[in-house]
PDB file of the backbone (N, CA, C, O) and the ligand in Angstrom, with CONECT records:
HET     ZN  A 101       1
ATOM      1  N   UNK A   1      -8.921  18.637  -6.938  1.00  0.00           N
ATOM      2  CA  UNK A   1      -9.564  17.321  -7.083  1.00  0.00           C
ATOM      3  C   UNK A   1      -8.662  16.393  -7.877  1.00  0.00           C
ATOM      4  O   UNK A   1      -8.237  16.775  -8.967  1.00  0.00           O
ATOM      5  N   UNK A   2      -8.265  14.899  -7.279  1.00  0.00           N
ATOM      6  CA  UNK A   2      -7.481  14.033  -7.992  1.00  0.00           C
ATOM      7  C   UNK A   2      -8.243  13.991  -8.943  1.00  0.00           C
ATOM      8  O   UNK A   2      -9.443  14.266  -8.958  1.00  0.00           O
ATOM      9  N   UNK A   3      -6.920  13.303 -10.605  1.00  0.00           N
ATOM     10  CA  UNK A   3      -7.785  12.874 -11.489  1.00  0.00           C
ATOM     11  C   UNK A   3      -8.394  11.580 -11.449  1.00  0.00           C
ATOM     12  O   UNK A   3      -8.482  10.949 -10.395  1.00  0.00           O
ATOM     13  N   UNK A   4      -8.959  11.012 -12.910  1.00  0.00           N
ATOM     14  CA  UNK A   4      -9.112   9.626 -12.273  1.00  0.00           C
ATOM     15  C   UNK A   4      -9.735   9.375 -11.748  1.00  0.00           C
ATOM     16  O   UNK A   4     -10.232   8.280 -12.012  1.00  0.00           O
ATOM     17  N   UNK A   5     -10.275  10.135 -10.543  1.00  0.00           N
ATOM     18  CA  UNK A   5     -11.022   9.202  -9.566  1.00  0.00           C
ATOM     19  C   UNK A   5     -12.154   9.666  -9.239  1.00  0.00           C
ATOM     20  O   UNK A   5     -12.509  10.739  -9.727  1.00  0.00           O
ATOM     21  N   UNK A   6     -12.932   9.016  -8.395  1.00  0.00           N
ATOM     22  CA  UNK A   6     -14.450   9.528  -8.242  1.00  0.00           C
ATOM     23  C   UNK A   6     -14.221  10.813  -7.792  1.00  0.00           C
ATOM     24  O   UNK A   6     -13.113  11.099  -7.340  1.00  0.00           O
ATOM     25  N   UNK A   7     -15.042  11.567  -7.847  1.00  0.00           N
ATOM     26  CA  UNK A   7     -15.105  13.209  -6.748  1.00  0.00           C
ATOM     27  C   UNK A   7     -15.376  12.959  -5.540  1.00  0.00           C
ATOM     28  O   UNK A   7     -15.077  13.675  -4.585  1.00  0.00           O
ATOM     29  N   UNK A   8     -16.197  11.508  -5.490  1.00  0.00           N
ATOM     30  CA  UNK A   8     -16.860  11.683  -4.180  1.00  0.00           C
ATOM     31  C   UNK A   8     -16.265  11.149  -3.018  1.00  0.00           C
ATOM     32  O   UNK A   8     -16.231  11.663  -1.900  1.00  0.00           O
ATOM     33  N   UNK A   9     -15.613   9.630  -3.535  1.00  0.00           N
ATOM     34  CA  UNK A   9     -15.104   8.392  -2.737  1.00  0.00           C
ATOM     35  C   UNK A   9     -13.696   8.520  -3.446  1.00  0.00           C
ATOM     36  O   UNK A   9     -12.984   7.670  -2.911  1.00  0.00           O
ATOM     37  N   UNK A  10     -13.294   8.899  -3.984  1.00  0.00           N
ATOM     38  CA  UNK A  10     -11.873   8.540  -4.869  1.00  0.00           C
ATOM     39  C   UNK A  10     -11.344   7.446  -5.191  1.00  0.00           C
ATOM     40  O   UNK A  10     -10.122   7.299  -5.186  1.00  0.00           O
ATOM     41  N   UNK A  11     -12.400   6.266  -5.606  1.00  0.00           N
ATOM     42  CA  UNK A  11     -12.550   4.987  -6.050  1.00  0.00           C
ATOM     43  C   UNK A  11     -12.067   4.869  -7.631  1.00  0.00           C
ATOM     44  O   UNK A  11     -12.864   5.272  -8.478  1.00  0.00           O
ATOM     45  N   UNK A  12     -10.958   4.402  -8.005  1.00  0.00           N
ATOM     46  CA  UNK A  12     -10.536   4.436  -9.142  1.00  0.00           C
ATOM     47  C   UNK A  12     -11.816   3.327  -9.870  1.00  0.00           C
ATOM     48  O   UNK A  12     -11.549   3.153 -11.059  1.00  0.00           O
ATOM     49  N   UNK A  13     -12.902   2.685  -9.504  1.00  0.00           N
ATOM     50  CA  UNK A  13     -13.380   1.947 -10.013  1.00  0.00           C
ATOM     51  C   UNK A  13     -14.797   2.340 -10.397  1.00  0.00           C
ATOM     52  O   UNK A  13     -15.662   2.464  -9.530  1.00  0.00           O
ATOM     53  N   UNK A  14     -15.087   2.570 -11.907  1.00  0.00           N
ATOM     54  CA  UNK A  14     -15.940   2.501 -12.648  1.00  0.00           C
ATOM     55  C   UNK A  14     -16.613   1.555 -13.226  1.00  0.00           C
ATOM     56  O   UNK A  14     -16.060   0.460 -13.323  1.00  0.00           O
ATOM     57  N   UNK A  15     -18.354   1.779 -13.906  1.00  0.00           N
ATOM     58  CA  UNK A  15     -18.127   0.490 -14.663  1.00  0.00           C
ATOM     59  C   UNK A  15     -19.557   1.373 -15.189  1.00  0.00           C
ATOM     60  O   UNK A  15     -20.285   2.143 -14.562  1.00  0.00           O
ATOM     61  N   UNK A  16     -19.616   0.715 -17.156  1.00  0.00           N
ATOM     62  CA  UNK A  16     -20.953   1.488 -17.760  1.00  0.00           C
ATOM     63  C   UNK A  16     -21.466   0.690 -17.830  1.00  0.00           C
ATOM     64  O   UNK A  16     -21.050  -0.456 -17.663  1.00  0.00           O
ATOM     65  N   UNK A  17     -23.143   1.212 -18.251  1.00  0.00           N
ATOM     66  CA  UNK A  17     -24.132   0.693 -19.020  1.00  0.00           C
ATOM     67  C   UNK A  17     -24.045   0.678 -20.125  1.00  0.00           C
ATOM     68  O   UNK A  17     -23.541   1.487 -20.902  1.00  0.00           O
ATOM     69  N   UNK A  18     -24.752  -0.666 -20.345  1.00  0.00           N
ATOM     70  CA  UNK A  18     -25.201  -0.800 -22.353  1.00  0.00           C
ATOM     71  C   UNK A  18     -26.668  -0.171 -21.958  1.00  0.00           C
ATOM     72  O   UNK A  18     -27.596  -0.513 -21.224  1.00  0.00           O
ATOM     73  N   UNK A  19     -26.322   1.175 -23.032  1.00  0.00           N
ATOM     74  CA  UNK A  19     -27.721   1.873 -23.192  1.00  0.00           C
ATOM     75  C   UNK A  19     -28.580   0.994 -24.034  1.00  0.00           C
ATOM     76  O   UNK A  19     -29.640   1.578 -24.254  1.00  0.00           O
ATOM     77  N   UNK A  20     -28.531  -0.344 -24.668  1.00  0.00           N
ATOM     78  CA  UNK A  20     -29.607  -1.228 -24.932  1.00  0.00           C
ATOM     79  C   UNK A  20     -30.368  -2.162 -23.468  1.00  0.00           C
ATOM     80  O   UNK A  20     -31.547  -2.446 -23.253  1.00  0.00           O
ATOM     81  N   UNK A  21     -29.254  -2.414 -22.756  1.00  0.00           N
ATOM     82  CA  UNK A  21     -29.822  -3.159 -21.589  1.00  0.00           C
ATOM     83  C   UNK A  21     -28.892  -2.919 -20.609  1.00  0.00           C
ATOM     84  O   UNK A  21     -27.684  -3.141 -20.682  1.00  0.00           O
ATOM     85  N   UNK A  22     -29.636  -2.357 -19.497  1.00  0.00           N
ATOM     86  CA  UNK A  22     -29.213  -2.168 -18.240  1.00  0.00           C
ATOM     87  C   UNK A  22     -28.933  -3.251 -17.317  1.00  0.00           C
ATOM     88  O   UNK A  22     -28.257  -2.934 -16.338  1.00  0.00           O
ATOM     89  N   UNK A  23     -29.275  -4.371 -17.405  1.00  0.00           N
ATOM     90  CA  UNK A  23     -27.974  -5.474 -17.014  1.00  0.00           C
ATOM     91  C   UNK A  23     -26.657  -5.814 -17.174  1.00  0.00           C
ATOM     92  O   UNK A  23     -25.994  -6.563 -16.457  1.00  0.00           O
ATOM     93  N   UNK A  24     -26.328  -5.238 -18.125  1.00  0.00           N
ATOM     94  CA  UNK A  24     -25.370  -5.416 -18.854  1.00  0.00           C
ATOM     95  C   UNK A  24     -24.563  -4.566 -18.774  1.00  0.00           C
ATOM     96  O   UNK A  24     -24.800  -3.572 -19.461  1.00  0.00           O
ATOM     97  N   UNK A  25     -23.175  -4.553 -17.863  1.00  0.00           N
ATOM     98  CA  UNK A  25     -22.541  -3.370 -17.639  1.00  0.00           C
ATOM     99  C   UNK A  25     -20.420  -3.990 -17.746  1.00  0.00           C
ATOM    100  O   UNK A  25     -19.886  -5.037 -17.380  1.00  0.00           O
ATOM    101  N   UNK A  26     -20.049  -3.181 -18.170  1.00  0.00           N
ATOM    102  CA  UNK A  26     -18.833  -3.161 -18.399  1.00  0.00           C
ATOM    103  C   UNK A  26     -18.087  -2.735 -17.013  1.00  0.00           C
ATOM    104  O   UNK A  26     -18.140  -1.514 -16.864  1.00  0.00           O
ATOM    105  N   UNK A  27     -17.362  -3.454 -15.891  1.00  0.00           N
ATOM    106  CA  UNK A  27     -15.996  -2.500 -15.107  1.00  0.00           C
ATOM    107  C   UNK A  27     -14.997  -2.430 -15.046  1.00  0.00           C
ATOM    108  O   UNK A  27     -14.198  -3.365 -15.012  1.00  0.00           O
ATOM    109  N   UNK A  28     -14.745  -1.129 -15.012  1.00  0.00           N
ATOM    110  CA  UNK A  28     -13.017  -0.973 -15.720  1.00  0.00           C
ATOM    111  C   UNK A  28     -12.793  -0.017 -14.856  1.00  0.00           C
ATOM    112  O   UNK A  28     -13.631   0.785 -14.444  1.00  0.00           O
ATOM    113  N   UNK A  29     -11.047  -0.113 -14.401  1.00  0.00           N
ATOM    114  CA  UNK A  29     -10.397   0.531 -13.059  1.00  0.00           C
ATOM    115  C   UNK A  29      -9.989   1.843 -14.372  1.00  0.00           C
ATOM    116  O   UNK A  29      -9.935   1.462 -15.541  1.00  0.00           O
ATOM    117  N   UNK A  30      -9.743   3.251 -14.060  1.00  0.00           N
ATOM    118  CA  UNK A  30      -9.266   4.027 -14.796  1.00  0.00           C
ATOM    119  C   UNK A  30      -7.468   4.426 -13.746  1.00  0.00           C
ATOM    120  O   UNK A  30      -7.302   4.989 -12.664  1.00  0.00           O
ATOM    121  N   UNK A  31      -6.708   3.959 -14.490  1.00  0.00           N
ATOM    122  CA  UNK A  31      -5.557   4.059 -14.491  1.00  0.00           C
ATOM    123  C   UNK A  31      -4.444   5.057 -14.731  1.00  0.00           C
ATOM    124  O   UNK A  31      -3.509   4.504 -15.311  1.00  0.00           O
ATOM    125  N   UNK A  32      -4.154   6.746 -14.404  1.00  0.00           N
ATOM    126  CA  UNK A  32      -3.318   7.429 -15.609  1.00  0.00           C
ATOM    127  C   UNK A  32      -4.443   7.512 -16.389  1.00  0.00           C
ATOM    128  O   UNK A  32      -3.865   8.014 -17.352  1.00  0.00           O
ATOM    129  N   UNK A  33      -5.665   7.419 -16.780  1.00  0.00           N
ATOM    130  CA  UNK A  33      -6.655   7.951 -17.728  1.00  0.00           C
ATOM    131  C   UNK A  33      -6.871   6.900 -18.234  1.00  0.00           C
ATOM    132  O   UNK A  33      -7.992   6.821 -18.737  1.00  0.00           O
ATOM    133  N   UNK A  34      -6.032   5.730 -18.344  1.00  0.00           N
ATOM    134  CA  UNK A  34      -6.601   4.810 -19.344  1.00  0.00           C
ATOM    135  C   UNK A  34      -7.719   4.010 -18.817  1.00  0.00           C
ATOM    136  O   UNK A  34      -7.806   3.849 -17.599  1.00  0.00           O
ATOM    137  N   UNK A  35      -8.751   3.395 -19.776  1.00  0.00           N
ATOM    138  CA  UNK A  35      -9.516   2.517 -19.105  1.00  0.00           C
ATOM    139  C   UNK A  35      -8.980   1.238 -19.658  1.00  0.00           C
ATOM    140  O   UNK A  35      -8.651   0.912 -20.798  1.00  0.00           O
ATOM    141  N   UNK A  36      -8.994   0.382 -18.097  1.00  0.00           N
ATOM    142  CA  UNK A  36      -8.601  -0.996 -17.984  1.00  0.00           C
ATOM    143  C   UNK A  36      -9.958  -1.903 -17.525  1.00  0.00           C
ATOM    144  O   UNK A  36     -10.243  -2.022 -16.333  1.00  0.00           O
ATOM    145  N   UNK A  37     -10.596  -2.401 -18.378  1.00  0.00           N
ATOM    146  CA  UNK A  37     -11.107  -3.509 -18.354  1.00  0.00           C
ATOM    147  C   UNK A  37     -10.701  -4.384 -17.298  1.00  0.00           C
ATOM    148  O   UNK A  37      -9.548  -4.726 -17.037  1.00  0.00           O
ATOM    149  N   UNK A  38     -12.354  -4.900 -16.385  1.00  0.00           N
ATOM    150  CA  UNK A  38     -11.593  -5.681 -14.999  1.00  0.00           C
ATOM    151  C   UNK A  38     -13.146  -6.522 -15.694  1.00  0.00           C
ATOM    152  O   UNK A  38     -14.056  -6.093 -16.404  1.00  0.00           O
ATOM    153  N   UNK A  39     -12.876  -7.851 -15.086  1.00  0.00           N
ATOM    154  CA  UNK A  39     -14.077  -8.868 -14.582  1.00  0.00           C
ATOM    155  C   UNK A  39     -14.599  -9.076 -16.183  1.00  0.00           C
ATOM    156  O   UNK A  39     -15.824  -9.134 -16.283  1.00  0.00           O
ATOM    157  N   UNK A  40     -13.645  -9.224 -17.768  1.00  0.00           N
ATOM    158  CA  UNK A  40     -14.530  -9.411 -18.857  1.00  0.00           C
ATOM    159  C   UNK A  40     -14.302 -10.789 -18.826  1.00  0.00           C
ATOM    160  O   UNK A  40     -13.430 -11.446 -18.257  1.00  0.00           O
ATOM    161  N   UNK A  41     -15.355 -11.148 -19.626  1.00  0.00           N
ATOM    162  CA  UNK A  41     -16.069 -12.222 -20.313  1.00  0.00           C
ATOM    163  C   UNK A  41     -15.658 -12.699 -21.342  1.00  0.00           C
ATOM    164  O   UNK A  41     -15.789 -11.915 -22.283  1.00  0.00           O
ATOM    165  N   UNK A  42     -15.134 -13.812 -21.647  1.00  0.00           N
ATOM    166  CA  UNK A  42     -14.635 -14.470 -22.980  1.00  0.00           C
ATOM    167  C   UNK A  42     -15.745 -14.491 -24.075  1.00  0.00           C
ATOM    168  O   UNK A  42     -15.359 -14.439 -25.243  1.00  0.00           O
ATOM    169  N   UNK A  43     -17.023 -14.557 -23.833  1.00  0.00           N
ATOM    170  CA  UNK A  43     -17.782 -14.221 -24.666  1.00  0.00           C
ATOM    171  C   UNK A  43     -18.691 -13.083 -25.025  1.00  0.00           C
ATOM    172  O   UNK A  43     -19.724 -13.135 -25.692  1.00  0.00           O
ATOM    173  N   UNK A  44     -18.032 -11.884 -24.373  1.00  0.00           N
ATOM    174  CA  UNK A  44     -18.620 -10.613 -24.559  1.00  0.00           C
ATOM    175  C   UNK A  44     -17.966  -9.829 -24.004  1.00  0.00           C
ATOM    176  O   UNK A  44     -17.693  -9.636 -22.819  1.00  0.00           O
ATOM    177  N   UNK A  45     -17.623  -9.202 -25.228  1.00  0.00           N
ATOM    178  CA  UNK A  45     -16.600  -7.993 -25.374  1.00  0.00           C
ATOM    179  C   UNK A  45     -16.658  -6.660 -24.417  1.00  0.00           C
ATOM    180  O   UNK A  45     -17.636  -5.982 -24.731  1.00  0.00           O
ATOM    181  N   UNK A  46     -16.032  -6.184 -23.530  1.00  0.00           N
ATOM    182  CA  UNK A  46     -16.164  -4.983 -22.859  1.00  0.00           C
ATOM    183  C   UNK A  46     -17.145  -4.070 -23.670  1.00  0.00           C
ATOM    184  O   UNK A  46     -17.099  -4.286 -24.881  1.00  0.00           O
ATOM    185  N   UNK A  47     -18.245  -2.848 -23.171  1.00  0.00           N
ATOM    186  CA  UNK A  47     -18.792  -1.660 -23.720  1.00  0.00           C
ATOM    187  C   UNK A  47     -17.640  -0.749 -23.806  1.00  0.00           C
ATOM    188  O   UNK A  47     -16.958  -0.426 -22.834  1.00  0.00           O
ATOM    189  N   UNK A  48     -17.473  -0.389 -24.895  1.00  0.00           N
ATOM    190  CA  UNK A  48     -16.754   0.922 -25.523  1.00  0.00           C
ATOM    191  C   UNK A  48     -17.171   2.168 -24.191  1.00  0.00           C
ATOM    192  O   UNK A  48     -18.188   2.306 -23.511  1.00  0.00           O
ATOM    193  N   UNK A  49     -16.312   2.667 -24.221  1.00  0.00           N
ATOM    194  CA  UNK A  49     -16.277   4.008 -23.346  1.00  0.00           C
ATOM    195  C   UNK A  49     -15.561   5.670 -23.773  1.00  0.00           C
ATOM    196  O   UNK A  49     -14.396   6.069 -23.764  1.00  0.00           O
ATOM    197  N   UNK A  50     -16.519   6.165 -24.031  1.00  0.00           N
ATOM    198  CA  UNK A  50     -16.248   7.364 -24.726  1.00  0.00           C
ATOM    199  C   UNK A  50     -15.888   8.752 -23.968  1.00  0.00           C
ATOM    200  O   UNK A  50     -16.230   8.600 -22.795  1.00  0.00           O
ATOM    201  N   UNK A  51     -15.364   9.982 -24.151  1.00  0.00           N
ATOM    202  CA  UNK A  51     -15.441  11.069 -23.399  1.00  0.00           C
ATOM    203  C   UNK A  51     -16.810  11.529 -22.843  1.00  0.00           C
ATOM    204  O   UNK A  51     -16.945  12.021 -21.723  1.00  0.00           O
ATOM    205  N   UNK A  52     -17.913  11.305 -23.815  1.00  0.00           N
ATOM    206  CA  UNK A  52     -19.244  11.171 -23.441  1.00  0.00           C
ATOM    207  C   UNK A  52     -20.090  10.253 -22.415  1.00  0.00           C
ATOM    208  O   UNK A  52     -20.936  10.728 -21.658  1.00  0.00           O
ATOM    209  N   UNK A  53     -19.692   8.591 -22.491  1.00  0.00           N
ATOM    210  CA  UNK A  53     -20.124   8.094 -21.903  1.00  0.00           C
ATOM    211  C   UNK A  53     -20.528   8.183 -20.332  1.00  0.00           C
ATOM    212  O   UNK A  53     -19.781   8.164 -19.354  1.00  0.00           O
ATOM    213  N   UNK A  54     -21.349   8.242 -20.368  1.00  0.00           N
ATOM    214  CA  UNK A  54     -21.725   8.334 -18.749  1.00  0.00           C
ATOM    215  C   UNK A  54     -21.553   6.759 -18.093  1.00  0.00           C
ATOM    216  O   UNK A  54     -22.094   5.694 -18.390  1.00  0.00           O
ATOM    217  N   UNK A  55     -20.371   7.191 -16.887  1.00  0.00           N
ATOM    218  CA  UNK A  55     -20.074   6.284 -16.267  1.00  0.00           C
ATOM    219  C   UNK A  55     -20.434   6.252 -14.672  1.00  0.00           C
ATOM    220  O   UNK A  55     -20.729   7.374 -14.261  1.00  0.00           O
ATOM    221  N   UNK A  56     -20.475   5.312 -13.767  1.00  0.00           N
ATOM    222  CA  UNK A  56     -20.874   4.851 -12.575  1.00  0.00           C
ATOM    223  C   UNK A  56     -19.863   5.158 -11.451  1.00  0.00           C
ATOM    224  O   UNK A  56     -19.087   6.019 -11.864  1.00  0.00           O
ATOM    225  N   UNK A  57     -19.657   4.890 -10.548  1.00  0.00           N
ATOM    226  CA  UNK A  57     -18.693   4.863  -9.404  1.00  0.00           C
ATOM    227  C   UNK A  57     -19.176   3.432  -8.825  1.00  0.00           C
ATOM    228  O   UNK A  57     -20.249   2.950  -8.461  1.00  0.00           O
ATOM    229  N   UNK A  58     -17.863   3.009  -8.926  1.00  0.00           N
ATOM    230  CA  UNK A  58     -18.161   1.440  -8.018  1.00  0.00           C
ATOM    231  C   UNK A  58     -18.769   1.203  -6.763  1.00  0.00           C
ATOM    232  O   UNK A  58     -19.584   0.341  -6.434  1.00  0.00           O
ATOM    233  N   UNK A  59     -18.180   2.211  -6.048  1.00  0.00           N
ATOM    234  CA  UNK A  59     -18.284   2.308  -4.612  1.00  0.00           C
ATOM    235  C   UNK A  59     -19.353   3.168  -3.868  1.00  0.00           C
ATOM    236  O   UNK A  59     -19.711   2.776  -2.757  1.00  0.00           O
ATOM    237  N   UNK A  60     -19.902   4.331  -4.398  1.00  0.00           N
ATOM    238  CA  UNK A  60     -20.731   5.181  -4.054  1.00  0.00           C
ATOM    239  C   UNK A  60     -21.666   5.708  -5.178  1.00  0.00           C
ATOM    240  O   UNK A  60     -21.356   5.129  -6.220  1.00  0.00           O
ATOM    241  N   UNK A  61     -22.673   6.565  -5.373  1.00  0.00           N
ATOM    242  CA  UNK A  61     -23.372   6.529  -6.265  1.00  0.00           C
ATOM    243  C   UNK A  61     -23.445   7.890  -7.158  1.00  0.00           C
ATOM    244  O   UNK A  61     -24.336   8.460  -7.788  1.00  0.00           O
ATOM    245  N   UNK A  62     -21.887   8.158  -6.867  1.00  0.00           N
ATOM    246  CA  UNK A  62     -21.385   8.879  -7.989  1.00  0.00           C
ATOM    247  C   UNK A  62     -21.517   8.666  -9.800  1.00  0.00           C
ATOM    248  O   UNK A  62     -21.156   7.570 -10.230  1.00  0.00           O
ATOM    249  N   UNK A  63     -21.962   9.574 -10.678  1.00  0.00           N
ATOM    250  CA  UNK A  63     -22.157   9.043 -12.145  1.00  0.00           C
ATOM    251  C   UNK A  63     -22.200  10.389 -12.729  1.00  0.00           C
ATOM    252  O   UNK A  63     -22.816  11.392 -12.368  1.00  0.00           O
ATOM    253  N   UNK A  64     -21.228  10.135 -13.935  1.00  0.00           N
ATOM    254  CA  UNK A  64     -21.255  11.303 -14.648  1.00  0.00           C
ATOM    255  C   UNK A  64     -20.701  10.800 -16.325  1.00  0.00           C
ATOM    256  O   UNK A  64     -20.903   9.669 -16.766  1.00  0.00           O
ATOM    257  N   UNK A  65     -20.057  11.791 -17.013  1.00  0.00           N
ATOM    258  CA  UNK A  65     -19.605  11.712 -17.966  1.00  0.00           C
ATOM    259  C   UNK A  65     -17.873  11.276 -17.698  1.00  0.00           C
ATOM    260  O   UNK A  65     -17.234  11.880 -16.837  1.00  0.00           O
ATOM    261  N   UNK A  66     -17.190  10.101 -18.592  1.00  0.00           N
ATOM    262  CA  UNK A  66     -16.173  10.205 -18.559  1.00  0.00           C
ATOM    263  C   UNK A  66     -14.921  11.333 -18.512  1.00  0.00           C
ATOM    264  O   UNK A  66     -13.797  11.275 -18.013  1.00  0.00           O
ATOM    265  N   UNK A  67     -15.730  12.533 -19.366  1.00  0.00           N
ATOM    266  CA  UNK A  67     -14.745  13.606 -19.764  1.00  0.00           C
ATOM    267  C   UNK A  67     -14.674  14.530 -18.456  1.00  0.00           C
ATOM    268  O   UNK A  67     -13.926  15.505 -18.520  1.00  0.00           O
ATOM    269  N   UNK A  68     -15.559  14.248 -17.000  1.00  0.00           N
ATOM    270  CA  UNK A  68     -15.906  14.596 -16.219  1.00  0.00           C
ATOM    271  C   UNK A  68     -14.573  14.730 -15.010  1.00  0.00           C
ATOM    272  O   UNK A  68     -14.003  15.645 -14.415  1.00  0.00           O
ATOM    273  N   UNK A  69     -14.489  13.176 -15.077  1.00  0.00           N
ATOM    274  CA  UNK A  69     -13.470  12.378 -14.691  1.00  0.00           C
ATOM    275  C   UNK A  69     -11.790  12.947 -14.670  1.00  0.00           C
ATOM    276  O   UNK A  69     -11.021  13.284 -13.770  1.00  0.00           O
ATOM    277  N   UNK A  70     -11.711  12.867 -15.919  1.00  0.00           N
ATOM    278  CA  UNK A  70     -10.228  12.942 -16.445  1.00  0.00           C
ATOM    279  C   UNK A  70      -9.952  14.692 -16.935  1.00  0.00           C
ATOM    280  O   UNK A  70      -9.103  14.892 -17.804  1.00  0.00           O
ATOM    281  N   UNK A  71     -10.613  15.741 -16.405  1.00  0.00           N
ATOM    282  CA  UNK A  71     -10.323  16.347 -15.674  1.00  0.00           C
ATOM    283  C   UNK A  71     -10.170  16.901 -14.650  1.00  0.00           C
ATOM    284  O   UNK A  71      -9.556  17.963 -14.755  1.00  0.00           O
ATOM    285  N   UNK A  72     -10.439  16.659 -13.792  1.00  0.00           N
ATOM    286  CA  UNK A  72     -10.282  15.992 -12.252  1.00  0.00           C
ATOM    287  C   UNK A  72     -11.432  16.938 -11.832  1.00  0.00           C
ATOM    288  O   UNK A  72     -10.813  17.682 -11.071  1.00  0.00           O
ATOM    289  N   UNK A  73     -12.595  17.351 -11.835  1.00  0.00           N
ATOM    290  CA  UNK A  73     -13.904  18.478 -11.782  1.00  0.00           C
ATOM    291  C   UNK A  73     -14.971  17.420 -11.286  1.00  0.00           C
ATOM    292  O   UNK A  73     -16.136  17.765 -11.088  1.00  0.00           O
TER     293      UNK A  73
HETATM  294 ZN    ZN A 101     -17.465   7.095  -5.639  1.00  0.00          ZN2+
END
């Protein structure tokens, strides 16, 4: 399984929830592991993204934990 990328679609594109409000979501392409911030807001700062964080799949309705991810599982 590539890293990086979804398991399902192999969509390098993620994006989280603010576990205060579910409108409110951060997307960021994961790059080489890093997360890159896509589509922010001059007045609101990207959501932090942790090995924990449970993240989305852009493209399909893949969602898991970051640490999920970036070992390619
Ligand atoms: Zn996917």
């Amino acid at each position: 399984m590539a890293k990086n990328k979804c398991p399902d679609c192999g969509s390098q594109g993620f994006y989280v929830k603010d576990p205060q409000d579910q409108y409110n979501i951060s997307e960021f392409d994961l790059e080489d592991g890093e997360i890159i911030y896509t589509n922010v807001e001059a007045d609101a700062p990207p959501l932090p993204v942790a090995d924990d964080t449970e993240i989305f799949c852009d493209r399909c309705a893949w969602h898991d934990r970051l640490k999920a991810v970036r070992k390619g599982r």
